[in-house]
Structure formats: C-alpha cells, structure tokens
C-alpha positions in Angstrom: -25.1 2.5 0.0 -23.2 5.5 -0.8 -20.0 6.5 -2.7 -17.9 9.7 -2.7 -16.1 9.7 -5.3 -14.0 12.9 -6.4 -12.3 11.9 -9.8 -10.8 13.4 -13.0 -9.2 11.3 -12.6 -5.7 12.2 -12.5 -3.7 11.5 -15.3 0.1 10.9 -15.9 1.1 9.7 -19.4 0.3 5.9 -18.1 -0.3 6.7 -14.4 -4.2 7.3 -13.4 -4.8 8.3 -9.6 -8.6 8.2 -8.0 -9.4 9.3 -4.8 -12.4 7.9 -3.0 -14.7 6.5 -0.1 -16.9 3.8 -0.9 -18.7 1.9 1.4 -18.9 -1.2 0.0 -14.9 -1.2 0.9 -15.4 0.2 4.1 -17.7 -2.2 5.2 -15.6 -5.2 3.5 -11.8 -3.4 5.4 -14.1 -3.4 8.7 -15.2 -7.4 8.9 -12.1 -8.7 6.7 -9.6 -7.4 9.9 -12.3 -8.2 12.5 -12.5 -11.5 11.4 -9.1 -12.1 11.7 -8.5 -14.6 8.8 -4.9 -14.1 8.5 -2.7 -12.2 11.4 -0.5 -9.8 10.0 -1.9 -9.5 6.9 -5.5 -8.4 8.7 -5.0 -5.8 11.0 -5.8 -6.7 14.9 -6.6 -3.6 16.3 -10.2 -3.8 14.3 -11.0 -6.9 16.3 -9.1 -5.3 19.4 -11.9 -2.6 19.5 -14.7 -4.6 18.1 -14.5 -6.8 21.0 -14.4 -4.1 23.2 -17.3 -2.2 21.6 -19.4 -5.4 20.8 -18.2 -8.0 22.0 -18.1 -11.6 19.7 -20.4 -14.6 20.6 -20.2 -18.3 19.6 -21.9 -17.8 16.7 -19.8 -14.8 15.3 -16.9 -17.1 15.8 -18.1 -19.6 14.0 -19.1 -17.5 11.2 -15.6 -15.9 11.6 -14.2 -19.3 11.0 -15.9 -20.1 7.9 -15.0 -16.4 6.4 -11.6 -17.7 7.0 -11.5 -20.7 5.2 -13.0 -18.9 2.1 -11.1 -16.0 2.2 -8.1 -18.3 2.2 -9.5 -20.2 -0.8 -9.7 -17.4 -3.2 -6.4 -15.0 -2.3 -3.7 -16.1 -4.1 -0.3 -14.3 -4.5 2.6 -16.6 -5.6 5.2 -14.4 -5.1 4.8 -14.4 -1.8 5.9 -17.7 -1.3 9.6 -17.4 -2.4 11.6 -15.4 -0.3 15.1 -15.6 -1.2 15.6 -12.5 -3.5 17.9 -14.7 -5.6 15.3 -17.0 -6.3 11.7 -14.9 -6.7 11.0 -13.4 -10.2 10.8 -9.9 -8.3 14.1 -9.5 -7.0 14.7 -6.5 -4.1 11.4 -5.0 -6.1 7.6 -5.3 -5.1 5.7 -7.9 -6.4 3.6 -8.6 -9.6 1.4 -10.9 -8.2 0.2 -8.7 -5.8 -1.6 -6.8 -8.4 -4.0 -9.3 -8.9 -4.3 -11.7 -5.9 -7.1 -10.6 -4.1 -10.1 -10.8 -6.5 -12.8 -10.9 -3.6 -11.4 -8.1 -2.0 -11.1 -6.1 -5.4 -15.3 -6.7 -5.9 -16.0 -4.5 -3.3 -13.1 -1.8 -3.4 -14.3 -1.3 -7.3 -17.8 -0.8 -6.2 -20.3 2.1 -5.3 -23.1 0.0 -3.9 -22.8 -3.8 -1.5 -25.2 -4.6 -4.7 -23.0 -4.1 -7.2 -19.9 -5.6 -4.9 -22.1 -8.8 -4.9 -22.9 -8.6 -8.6 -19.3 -9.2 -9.3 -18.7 -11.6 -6.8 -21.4 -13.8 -8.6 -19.6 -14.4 -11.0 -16.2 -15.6 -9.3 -17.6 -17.7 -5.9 -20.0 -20.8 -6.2 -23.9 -20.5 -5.1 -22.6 -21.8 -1.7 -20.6 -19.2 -1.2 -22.5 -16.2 -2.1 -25.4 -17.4 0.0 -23.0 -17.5 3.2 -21.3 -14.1 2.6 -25.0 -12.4 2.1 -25.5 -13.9 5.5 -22.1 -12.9 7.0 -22.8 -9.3 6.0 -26.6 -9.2 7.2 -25.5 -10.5 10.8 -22.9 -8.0 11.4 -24.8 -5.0 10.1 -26.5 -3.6 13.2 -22.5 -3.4 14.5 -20.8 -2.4 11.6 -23.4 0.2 9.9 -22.3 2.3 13.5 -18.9 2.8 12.3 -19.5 3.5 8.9 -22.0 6.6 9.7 -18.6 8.3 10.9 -17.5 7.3 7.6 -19.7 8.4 5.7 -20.0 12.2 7.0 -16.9 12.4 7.2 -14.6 11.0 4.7 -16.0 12.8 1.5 -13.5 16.1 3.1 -10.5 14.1 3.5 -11.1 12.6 0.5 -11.4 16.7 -1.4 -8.5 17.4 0.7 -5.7 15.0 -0.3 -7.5 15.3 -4.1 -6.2 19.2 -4.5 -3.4 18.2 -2.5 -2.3 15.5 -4.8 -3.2 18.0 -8.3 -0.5 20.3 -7.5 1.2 21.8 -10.4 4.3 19.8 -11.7 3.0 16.6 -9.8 1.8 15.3 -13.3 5.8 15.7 -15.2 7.2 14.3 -11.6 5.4 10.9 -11.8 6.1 10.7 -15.2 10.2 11.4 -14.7 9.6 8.7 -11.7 8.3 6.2 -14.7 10.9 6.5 -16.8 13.3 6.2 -13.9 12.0 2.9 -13.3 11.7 2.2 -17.5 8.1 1.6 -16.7 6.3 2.5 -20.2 3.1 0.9 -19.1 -0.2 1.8 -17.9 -0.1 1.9 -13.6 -3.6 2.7 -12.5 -4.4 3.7 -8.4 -7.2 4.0 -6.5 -6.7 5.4 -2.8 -9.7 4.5 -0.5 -10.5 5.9 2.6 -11.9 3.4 5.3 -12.4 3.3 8.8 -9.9 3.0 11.5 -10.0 2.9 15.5 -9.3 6.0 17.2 -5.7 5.7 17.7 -2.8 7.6 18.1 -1.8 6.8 14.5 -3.3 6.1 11.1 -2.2 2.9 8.8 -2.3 2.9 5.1 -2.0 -0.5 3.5 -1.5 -0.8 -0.5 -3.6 -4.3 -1.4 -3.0 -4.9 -5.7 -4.2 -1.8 -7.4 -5.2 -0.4 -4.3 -4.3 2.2 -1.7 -6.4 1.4 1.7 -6.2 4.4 3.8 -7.4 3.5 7.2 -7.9 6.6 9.3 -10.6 7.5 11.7 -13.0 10.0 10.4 -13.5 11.5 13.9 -9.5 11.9 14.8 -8.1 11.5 11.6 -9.7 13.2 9.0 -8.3 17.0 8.6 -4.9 15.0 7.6 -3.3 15.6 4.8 -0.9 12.4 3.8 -0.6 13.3 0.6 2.8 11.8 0.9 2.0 8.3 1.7 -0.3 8.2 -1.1 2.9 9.2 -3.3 4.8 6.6 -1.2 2.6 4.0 -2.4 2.0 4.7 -6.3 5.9 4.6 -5.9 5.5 0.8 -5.3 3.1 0.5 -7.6 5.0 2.0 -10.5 8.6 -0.1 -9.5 6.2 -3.6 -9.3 5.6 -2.9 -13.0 9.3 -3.1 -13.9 10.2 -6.1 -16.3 11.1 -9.2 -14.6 14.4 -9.2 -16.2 15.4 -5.6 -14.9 14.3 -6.8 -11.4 16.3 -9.7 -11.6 19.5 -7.8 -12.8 19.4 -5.0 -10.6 19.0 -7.4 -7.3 22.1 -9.3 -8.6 24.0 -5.7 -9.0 22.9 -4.6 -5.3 24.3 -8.0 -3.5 27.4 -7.8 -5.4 28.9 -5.6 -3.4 27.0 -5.7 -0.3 25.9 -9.1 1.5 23.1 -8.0 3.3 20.4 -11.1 1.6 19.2 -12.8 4.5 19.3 -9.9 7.4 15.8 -8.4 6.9 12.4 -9.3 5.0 13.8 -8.6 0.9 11.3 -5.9 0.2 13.0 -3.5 3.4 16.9 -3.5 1.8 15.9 -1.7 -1.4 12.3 -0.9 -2.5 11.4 0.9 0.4 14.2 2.7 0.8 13.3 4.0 -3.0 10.0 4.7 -2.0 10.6 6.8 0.8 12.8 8.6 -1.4 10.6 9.4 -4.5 7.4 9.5 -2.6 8.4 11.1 0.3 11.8 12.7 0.6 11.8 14.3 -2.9 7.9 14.8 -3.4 7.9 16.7 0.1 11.4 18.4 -0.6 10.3 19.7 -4.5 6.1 20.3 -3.5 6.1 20.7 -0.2 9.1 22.7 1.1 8.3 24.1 4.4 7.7 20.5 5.5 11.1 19.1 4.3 13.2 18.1 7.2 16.2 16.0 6.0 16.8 14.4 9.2 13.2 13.7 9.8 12.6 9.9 10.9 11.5 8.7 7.4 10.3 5.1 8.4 9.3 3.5 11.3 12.0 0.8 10.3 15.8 2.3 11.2 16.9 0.6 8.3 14.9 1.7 5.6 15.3 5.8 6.8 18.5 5.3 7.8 19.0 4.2 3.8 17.0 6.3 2.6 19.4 9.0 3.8 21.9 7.3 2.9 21.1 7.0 -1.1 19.4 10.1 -1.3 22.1 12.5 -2.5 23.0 9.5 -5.3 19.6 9.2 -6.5 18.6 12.8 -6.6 21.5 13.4 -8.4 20.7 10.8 -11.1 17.1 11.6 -11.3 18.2 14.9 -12.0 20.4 14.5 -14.7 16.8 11.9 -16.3 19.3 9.5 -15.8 17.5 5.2 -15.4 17.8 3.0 -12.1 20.0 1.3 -14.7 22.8 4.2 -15.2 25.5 2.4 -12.6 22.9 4.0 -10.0 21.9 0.7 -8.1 26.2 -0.4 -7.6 26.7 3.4 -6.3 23.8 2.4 -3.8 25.0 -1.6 -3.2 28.8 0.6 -1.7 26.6 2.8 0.7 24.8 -0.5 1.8 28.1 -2.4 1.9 30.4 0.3 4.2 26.7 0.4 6.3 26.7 -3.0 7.0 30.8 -2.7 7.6 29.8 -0.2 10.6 26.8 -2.0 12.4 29.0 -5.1 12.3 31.6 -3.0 14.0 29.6 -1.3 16.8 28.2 -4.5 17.5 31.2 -5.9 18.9 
C-alpha cells in the first residue's frame, strides 16, 4: 500500500491544510460510489463505468447490498435531517455534524496503508463486520487494484502541484482575515485527497467532514491546477465552525428582508454564494490575477454565481476594511437577494 504524502503542513493561526494521495482512500472512494449505497450522496458515474469495464454479477450485488446496509448503520449526520433553515441549528451555514458523521469513511482517508485503515476500523465495527468488509475488499481487488495503478503513478505530481500552488505568499494572512471574518477563533484542520475518477469531461471534488475528496482522473486530469476549489472548500469548512448562535442570528437577519426560505436547497441562498466568493472570486482576483474574469460563470448553479456577483462588491468592501460577517454585512446582502427575487418574479410573468 502506498501513500504520497507532501506535508508541512500548512499552517494558518488555527487553519492546517495537507495535501495527499493515499490509497487506502482511493480504494475506499472507488467501491463506496460503485456500490451505490446511497444515490446522490455516492457518485454514479463510478458504477456507470465499472459496469462497463467489469461488469457486476449476482454475487457482487449481493455483496453490494450488504455494504449498503452497513454503511447506512454507521453514517450518521443529524443535521441533515432538518431542512427548514428556521428550524436546524446551522442556519443558511454548513453543517457541524458533517464534521464527524462518517467515521468508517474517515478510517481509511486518515490512513497510509488498508492495514492500518482496518486497524482503526477494529475498534468501531463488531467482529461480524470486519470479517465481511476484509472479504468485500479481497473480492474486488483484481478490478479495483487496475484503477489505482493510474493512481498511484500519477497522483503524487498533482498532488506537488496544487501543494506550491496553495503556499503562495500572503495565502497564510488571507485565511486567517477569512477566520476572523467568520469570528472563527478555533482550530479548522483539512486534508485534500486525491482519488480516482472516470475519464470524463470534468472532475468532481466533494468535501466529506474534515475532508476534501478530489476525484480527478490521473490520466486526463492530472496537470490541473484547482487550487481554487480546494480554497472553495476550506471556506465551508471554516464558516461550519461558526457558533450555533451566530448561525442562527445571521439566517434570521438574511430572511428578514428577503423571503427566498423554501425556493432552493438552504445551503445554495447564502453559504455558497460566500464560498465562491472568498475561495474563488477573491482568492483568484488577489493570487491569481491573470485568471480573474469577473463575469466568469462561477457555479454550475445560476443562483449561487449569479449571487455571488451580486454581493461581491459588499463583501469585498467589508473584508477590506477587517470588518465581521456581523458588521450590518449579511442585511446589505438579505436587500440584493430581496430586489433579485423582485426581478425573477417579474420576468416570470
């Protein structure tokens, strides 16, 4: 088993950023979408291509099914379940519960070897269990072990790349101006992970707890440098820290002026709309200038770049000035949402 591991780790008065391949994650990524335990949150173009590539028998299946069933035992995230904005303890803001719902998954992103991943597991799953997951892994190996030789010759450059990419000068004073924009005065510490990916037209990064899972292909994929999404996401990661209390107030302050609760999943109206802003817009605008393009398409959601836009000027001009999220900036940005809302409602018509 094999880890590349490139760490100094970065460190930003309470912010600590790793960037990484590690098999045991890439193998546990590979078979947890493949598997298919829970569409949406697993991705389906793994089993798309696996099925083309390998095909699944009777017995796969069956041993897909029981994965399921286990998996579903041990992930648990209550924040998830609320969804009115009003109600859950998080507000317009990303969840705490996230950070710690996936313990199984966290065995093997934390580990250098499938020895060690299993080691930890041990201690967390009955005798049962274990026994069946050592078996899961051992059937699928001939398949999987072909994907994660790409991995593995690969990954360790993408991995150097976005490393110096992400230990620019002045990134170290801009995550901690981003903290204390969010009053976050504790400890946030991120791990970005490279795993394997079909060869598609695109590349999906998906932040899992403490995690960053960048799924890329190491054949098509690899030369890219996204050090922007990984900013994206420690974004999220810093704003879930934020005190339950400030969450709850600042949602209360957004709807007050604009009545938008209800029209789109809660995490779209406001937390990525910040995100995009901190760990894209301005990150790319202040550290990667010749790349800035204001009009760019920020988000694959219209709403969330169109936002962005939006609140950009408002929130650049408070994070200049080391202003809080809590200086009057979130009713500036509930007015922008409000007279936005005022137009779709009219062009609909």
């Amino acid at each position: 088993m094999l880890v590349f591991l490139l760490f100094s780790p970065l460190a930003f008065a309470g912010v600590q950023i790793e960037v990484a391949y590690r098999e045991p994650a890439d193998i546990f990524d590979i078979m947890d979408s493949v598997s298919q335990w829970w569409p949406g949150f697993t991705e389906v173009e793994y089993q798309k291509y696996w099925d083309k590539k390998f095909g699944s028998d009777e017995k796969d299946k069956e041993l897909f099914k029981k994965y399921g069933s286990f998996r579903e035992k041990y992930y648990n995230d209550p924040d998830q379940k609320e969804k009115d904005p009003l109600k859950n303890r998080n507000g317009f803001f990303s969840t705490l519960g996230s950070i710690n719902a996936d313990p199984v998954a966290e065995a093997f992103y934390s580990s250098s070897s499938m020895a060690e991943a299993f080691g930890k597991l041990k201690k967390i799953i009955t005798p049962k269990e274990f026994g069946f997951l050592k078996d899961f892994y051992k059937h699928f190996e001939p398949r999987y072990s072909q994907l994660t030789t790409e991995s593995k010759k690969v990954f360790p450059k993408a991995v150097t790349l976005v490393k110096k990419s992400t230990s620019r000068k002045g990134i170290r004073e801009y995550l901690e101006r981003v903290a204390d924009f969010y009053n976050v005065k504790v400890d946030v510490t991120y791990t970005v992970i490279y795993v394997w990916w079909p060869p598609l037209n695109r590349t999906y990064a998906s932040p899992t707890g403490k995690y960053l899972v960048m799924r890329y292909n190491p054949i098509k994929h690899s030369k890219y440098d996204d050090s922007d999404i990984v900013m994206h996401e420690i974004i999220h990661t810093i704003s879930a820290k934020q005190s339950l209390k400030q969450k709850k107030t600042l949602t209360k302050e957004f709807l007050n002026k604009c009545s938008i609760n209800g029209k789109m999943e809660s995490l779209r109206i406001l937390e990525e709309p910040l995100a995009v802003i901190f760990g894209q817009m301005l990150f790319i605008k202040q550290f990667i200038p010749n790349k800035f393009r204001f009009d760019s398409n920020w988000y694959s959601k219209p709403w969330i770049s169109m936002f962005a836009k939006l609140s950009m000027p408002v929130v650049e001009e408070n994070f200049k000035a080391g202003k809080s999220i809590n200086d009057n900036l979130i009713p500036r940005l509930s007015k922008i949402c409000a007279e936005a809302v005022q137009v779709s409602t009219q062009l609909a018509k």
